[in-house]
C-alpha positions as CSV (number, residue, x, y, z in Angstrom):
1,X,-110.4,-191.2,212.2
2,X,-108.4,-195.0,211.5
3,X,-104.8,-195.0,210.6
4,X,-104.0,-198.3,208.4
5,X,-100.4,-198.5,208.1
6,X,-98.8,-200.2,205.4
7,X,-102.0,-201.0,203.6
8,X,-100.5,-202.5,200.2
9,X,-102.9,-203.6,197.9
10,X,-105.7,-203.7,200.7
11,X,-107.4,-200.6,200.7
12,X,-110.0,-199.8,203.3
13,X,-112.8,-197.7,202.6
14,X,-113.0,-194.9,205.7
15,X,-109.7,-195.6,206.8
16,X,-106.4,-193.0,206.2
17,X,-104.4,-195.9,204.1
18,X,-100.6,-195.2,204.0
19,X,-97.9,-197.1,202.8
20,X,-94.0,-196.5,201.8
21,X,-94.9,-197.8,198.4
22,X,-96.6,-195.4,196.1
23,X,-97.1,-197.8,193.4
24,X,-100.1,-199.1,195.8
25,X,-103.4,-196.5,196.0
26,X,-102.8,-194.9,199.3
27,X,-103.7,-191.5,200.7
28,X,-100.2,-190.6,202.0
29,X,-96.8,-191.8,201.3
30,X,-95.3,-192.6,204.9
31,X,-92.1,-194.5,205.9
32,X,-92.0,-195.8,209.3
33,X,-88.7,-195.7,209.8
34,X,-88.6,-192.0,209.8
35,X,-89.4,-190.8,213.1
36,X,-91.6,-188.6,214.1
37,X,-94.9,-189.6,212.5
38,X,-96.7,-187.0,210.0
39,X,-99.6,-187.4,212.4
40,X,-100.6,-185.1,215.5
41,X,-100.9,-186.2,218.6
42,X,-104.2,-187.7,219.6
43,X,-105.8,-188.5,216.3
44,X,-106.7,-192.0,215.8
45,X,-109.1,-194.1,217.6
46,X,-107.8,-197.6,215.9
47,X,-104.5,-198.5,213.9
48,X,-104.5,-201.5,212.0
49,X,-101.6,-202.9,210.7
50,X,-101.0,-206.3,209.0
51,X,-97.5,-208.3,207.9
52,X,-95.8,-204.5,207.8
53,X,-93.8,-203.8,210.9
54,X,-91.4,-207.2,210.3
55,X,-90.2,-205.4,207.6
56,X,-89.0,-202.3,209.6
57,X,-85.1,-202.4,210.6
58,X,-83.9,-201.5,214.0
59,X,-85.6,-201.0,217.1
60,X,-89.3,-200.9,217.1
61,X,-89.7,-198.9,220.6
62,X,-90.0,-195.7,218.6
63,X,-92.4,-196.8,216.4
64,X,-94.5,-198.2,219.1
65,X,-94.1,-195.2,220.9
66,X,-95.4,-193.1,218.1
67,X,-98.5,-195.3,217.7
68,X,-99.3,-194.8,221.5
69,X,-98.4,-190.8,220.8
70,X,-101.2,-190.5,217.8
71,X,-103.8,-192.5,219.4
72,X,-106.7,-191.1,221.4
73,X,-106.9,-191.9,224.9
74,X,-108.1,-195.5,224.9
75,X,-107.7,-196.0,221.0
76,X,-106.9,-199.2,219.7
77,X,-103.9,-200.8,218.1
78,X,-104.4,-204.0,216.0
79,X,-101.4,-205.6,214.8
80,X,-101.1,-208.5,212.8
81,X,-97.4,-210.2,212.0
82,X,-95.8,-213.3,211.3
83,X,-95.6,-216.0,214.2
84,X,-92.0,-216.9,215.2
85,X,-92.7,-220.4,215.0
86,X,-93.5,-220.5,211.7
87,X,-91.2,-220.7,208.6
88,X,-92.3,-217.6,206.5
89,X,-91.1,-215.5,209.7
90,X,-87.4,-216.1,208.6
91,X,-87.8,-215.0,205.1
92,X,-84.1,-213.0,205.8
93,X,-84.6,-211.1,202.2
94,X,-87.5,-209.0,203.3
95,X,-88.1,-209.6,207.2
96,X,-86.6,-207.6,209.7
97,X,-88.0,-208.8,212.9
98,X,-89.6,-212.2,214.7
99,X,-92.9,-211.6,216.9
100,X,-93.9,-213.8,220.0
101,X,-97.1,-213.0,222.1
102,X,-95.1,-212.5,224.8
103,X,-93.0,-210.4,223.4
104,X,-95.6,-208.1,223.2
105,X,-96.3,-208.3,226.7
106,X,-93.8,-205.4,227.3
107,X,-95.6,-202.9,225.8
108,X,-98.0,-203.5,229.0
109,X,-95.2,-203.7,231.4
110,X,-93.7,-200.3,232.7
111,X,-91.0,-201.4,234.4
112,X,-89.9,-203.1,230.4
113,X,-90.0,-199.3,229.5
114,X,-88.0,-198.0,232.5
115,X,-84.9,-200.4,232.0
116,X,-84.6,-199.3,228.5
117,X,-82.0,-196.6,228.5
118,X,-82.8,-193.0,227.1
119,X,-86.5,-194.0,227.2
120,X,-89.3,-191.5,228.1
121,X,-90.0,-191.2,231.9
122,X,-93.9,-192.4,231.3
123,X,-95.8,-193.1,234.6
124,X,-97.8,-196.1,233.1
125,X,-97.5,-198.4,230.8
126,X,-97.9,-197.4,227.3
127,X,-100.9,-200.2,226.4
128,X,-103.2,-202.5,228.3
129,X,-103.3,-206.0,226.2
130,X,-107.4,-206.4,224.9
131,X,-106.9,-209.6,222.9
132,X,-104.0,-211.8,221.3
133,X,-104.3,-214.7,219.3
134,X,-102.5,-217.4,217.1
135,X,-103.3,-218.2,213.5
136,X,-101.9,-221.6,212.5
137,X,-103.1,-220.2,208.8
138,X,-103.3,-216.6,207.7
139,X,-107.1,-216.6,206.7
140,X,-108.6,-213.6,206.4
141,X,-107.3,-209.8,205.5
142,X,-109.8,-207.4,205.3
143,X,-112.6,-209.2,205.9
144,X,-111.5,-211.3,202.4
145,X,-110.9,-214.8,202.6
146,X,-107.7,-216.1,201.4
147,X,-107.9,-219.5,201.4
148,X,-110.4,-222.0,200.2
149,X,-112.3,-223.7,202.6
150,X,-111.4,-226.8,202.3
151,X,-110.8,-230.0,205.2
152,X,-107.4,-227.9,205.8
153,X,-109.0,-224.9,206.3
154,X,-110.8,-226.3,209.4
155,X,-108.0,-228.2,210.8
156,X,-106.3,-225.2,211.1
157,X,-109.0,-223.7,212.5
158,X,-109.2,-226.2,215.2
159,X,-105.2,-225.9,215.9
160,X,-105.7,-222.5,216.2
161,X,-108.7,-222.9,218.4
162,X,-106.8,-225.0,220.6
163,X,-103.5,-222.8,221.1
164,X,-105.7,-219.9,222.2
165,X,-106.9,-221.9,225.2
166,X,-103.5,-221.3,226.5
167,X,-101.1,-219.1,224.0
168,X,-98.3,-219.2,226.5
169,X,-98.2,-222.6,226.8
170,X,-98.1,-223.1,222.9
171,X,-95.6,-220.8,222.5
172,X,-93.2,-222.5,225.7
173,X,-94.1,-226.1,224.1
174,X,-96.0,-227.1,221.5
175,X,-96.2,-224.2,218.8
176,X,-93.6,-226.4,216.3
177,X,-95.3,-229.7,216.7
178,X,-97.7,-228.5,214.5
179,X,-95.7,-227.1,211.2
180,X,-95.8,-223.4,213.0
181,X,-97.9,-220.5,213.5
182,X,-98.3,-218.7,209.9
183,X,-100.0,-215.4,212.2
184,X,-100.7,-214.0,214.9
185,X,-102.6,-211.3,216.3
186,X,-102.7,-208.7,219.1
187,X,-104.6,-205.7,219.9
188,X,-103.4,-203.5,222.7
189,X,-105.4,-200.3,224.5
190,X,-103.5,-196.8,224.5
191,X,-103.4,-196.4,228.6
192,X,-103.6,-192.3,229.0
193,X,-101.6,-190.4,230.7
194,X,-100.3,-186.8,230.8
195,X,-96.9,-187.0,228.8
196,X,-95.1,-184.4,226.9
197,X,-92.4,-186.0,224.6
198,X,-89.7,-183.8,224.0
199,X,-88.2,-183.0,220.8
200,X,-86.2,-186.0,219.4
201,X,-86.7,-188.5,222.2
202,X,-86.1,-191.7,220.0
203,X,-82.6,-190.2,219.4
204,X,-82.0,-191.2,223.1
205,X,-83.3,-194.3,223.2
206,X,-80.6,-196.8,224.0
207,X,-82.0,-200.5,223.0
């Protein structure tokens, strides 16, 4: 079964689509800022989630904790969100949160886990990092172009292709010479591992 979280008006065929809104066609009202999940453990073996999670309040180390909780082992998580660099990231009416690629990079660090306070005592880290990548435009959603292919279309194509070369070095340097990163993307691997959570545990979490 695939989970896709705050689908909007994007419905995917063979995909559980939920969304907070239930003006949108969805197959389950869910708002995921109410913790625990309405899911079992174990049940999805790929998340998708697109321009949804910067609008979520407060720490996001429970949420992401759920995700890893109702995956299957080695299930993926595909996450798409607004670039930091880019303008549209600081929209302060409706978003909640600013996203680097590195910043991800403690969901794949276990000792990022340990020094948060009340956290779960995992013995790995929660994800392994599979791909991440920056979109100087927001092109596609659901296999649907949004753009028209025209000679900007392709020269954001080619920015893009070149911050992927190295995305740590566009983020350190050069990510604003360019007008900003409207997107980017990362997909992380659920790392297994024998973990009971108890009851509650995001009430502990100190962050």
């Amino acid at each position: 079964m695939k989970l896709h979280l705050g689908c909007g008006t994007h419905y995917r065929k063979g995909w559980l689509n939920v969304d907070l809104n239930n003006k949108c066609k969805v197959d389950k009202v869910v708002n995921l800022q109410e913790m625990p999940l309405p899911f079992r453990d174990n049940c999805f073996t790929h998340i998708y989630t697109a321009h949804t999670i910067e609008h979520i309040r407060g720490d996001l180390l429970p949420l992401m904790i759920e995700l890893w909780r109702i995956l299957k082992p080695n299930g993926f998580l595909e996450i798409r969100v607004p670039h930091f660099s880019h303008y549209s990231s600081l929209d302060g009416f409706t978003h909640k949160q600013v996203f680097s690629i590195n910043g991800f990079a403690a969901m794949t660090d276990l000792s990022f886990i340990d020094a948060v306070p009340g956290t779960p005592e995992f013995k790995k880290p929660l994800f392994k990092l599979v791909s991440a990548k920056l979109m100087h435009q927001r092109v596609e959603d659901n296999n649907q172009i949004l753009v028209d292919k025209n000679f900007y279309y392709y020269i954001a194509k080619f920015i893009s292709f070149l911050a992927n070369l190295n995305t740590n070095l566009c983020e350190k340097i050069w990510c604003y010479w360019v007008g900003g990163f409207q997107e980017m993307q990362i997909v992380l691997k659920k790392v297994p591992q024998e973990m009971k959570l108890k009851n509650k545990y995001w009430e502990d979490i100190v962050n």
